[in-house]
C-alpha positions in Angstrom: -23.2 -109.3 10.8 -21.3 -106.6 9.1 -17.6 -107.0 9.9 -15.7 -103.8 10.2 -13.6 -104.9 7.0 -16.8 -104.4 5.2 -17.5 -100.8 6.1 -17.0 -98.0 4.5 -13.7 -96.2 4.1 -13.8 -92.9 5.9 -11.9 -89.8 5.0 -9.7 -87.6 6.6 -11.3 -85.0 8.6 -10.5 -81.9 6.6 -8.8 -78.7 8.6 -10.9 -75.3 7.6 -8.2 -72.5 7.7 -10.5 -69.2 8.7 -8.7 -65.8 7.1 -9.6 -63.1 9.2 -10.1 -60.0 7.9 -7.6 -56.9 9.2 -9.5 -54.1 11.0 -10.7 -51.5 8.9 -8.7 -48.4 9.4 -11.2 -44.9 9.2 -9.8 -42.0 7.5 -10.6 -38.7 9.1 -12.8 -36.7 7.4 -12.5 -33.2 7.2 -14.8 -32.7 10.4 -12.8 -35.1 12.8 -10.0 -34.2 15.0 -6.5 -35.0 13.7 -4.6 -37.5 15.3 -2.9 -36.8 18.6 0.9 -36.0 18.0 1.6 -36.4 21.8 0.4 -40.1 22.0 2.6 -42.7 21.5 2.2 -44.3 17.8 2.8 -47.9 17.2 6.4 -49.4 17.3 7.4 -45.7 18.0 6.8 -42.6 20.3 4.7 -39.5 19.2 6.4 -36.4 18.1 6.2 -34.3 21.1 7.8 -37.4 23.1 10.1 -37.7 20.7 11.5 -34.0 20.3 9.5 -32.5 23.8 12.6 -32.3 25.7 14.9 -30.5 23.0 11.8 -28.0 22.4 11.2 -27.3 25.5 14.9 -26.3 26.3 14.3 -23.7 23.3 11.1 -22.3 24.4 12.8 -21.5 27.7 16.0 -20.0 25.7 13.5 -17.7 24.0 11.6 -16.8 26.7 15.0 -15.9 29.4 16.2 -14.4 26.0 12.7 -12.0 25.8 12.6 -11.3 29.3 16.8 -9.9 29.4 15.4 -7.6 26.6 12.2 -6.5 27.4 13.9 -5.6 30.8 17.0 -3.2 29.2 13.9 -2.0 26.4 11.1 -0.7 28.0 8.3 0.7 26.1 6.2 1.6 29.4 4.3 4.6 28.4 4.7 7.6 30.5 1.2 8.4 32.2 -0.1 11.5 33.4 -0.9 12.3 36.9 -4.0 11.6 37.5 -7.4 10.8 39.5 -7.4 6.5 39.9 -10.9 6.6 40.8 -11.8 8.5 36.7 -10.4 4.8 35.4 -9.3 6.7 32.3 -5.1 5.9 31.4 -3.5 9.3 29.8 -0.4 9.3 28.3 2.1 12.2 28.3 2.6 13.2 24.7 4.7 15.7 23.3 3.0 17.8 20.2 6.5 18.7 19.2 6.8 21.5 16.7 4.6 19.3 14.5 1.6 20.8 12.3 -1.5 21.7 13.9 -4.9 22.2 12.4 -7.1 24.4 14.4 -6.9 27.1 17.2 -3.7 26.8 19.8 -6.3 27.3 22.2 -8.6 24.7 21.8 -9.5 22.7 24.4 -9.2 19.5 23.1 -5.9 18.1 21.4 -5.8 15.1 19.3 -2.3 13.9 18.4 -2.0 11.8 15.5 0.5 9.1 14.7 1.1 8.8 10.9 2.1 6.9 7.7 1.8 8.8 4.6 1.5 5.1 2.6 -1.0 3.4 5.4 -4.2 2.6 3.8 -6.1 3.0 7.4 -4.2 6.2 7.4 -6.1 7.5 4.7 -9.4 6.2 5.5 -9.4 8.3 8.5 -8.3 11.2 6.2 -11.1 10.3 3.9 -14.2 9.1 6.2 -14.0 10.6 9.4 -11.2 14.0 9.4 -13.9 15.9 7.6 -16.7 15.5 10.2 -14.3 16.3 13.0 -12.7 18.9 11.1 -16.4 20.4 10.2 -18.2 20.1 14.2 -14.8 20.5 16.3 -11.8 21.9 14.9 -14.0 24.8 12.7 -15.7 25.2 15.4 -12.3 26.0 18.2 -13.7 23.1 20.1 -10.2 20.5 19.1 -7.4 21.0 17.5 -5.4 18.5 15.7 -1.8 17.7 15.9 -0.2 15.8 12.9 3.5 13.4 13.9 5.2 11.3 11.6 5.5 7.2 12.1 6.8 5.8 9.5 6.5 2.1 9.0 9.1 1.4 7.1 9.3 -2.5 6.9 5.9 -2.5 5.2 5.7 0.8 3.4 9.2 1.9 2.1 7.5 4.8 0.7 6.5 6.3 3.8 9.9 7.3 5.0 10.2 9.6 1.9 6.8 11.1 2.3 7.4 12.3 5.6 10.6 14.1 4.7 8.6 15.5 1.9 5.7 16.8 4.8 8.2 18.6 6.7 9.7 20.3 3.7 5.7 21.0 2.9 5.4 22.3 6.3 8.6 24.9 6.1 6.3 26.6 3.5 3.6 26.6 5.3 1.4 23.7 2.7 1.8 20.8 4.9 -1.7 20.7 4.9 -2.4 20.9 1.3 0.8 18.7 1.1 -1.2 16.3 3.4 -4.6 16.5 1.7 -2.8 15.9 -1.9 -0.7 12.8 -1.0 -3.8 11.0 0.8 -5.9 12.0 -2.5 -3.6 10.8 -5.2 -3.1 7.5 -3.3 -7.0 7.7 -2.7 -8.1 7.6 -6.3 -5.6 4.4 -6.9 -6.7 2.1 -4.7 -8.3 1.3 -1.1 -4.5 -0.5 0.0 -1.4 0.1 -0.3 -0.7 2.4 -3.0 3.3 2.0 -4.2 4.6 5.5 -5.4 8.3 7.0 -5.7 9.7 10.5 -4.5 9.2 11.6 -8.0 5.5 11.2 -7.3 5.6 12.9 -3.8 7.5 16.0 -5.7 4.2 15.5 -8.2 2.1 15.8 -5.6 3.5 18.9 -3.8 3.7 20.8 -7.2 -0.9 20.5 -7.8 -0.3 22.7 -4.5 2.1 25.0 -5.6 5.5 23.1 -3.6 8.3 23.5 -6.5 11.7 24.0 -6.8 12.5 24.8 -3.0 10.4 21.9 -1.8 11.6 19.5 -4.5 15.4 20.7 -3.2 14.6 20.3 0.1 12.9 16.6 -0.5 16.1 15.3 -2.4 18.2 16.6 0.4 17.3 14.5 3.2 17.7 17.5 6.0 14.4 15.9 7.6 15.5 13.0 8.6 16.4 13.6 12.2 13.2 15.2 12.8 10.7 12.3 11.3 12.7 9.6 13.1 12.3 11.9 16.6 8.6 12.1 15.6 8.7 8.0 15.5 10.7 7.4 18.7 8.5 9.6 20.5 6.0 7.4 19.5 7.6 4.4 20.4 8.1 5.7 23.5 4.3 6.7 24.3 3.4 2.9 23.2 2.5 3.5 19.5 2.9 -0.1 17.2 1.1 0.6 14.5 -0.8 3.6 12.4 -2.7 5.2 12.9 -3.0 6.0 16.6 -4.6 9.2 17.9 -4.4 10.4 21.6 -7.1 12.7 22.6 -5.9 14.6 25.6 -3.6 11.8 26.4 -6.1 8.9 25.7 -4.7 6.8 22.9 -6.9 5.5 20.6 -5.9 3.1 17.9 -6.9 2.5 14.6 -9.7 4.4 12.0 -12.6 4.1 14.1 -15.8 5.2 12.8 -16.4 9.3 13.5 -19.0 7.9 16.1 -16.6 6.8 18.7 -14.2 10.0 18.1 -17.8 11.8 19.1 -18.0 10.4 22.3 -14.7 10.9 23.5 -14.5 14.3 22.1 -17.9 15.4 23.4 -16.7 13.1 27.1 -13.4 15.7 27.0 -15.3 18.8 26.2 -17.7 18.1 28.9 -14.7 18.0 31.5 -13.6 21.5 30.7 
């Protein structure tokens, strides 16, 4: 008989103390979406909870703000009477006294919106002027109509140029004067070209614009008529250079001579 006195002396049960293992966070890789700012993060709110109210009370500040302005500063461009059913917009824009190249007669006018320092300025001068210039305006077909707009705030040059243009023009060079100032730039560099009215009085001189001209440029007597030439073009919708309107059809930017084909040859085939 085994008494219980006899049997073995059993241990404790021992406790096992399990350490779990805290999830994993995943960092986003470069191809996940970042984290949503609107959803609430933990112990917190998200961003757009946090600071939605305050921005949303600004947003509709600036917008009131925009709208009171917009409404007192219209830039509406005037349009021309004309047949709804053609689909085409025209705008009615004045050719001023500006410089023309080609007959008075033509039947076709292209005004042009200009920056003496605007790279895309002078790639239309360069690329696709000649080819019109050579099948249109040689030919009494178009005739083109040079205005002043200045853009100041990134080409302070430009201002100074223009002046210098209508000086070039009172001598009857603004053409040359033109031609020269796109050239000098041109053999530079394809952007923005930085130059001084030193070198615009450099410029006029390879086509024979001296002492009157260089008078005339540090005078500042054409100030009143470039910024007429920019409000103007404010005022038919112009924002940026350079912008052409073919019988009142604004066209923006240096497009390829292609596209001035079509609309030219669309125009000529109206008259």
């Amino acid at each position: 008989m085994v008494n219980s006195s006899d049997s073995p002396e059993k241990k404790p049960a021992r406790r096992r103390i399990v350490r779990r293992k805290a999830p994993a966070v995943p960092i986003p890789s470069a191809g996940e979406p970042a984290p949503d700012l609107a959803a609430p993060q933990p112990g917190g709110r998200g961003i757009l909870q946090k600071y939605g109210t305050p921005l949303a009370i600004l947003l509709g500040a600036a917008i009131i703000a925009a709208g009171i302005y917009f409404s007192k500063n219209p830039f509406t461009p005037t349009r021309v009477a004309e047949n709804p059913a053609s689909g085409v917009q025209r705008v009615d824009v004045s050719a001023d006294d500006d410089p023309v190249l080609g007959e008075a007669g033509a039947p076709v006018t292209i005004i042009e919106f200009s920056d003496f320092q605007c790279p895309y300025c002078r790639q239309f001068w360069r690329d696709t002027l000649p080819q019109i210039k050579a099948n249109y305006i040689d030919k009494g077909l178009v005739k083109l109509v040079y205005r002043d707009f200045p853009l100041s705030n990134i080409h302070p040059s430009a201002q100074a140029a223009a002046e210098a243009g209508e000086c070039a023009q009172s001598q009857g060079k603004f053409w040359e004067f033109h031609d020269a100032v796109f050239a000098a730039q041109d053999e530079q560099s394809a952007g923005t070209v930085a130059f001084t009215a030193d070198d615009v009085k450099s410029w006029g001189a390879e086509v024979g614009l001296v002492a009157a001209f260089n008078e005339c440029v540090d005078s500042g007597s054409n100030r009143a008529e470039v910024l007429k030439d920019f409000q103007d073009g404010a005022k038919a919708g112009v924002g940026g250079t350079p912008t052409f309107f073919v019988n009142g059809i604004a066209v923006e930017g240096a497009l390829p001579y292609t596209q001035f084909q079509q609309l030219l040859d669309q125009e000529l085939s109206e008259k």
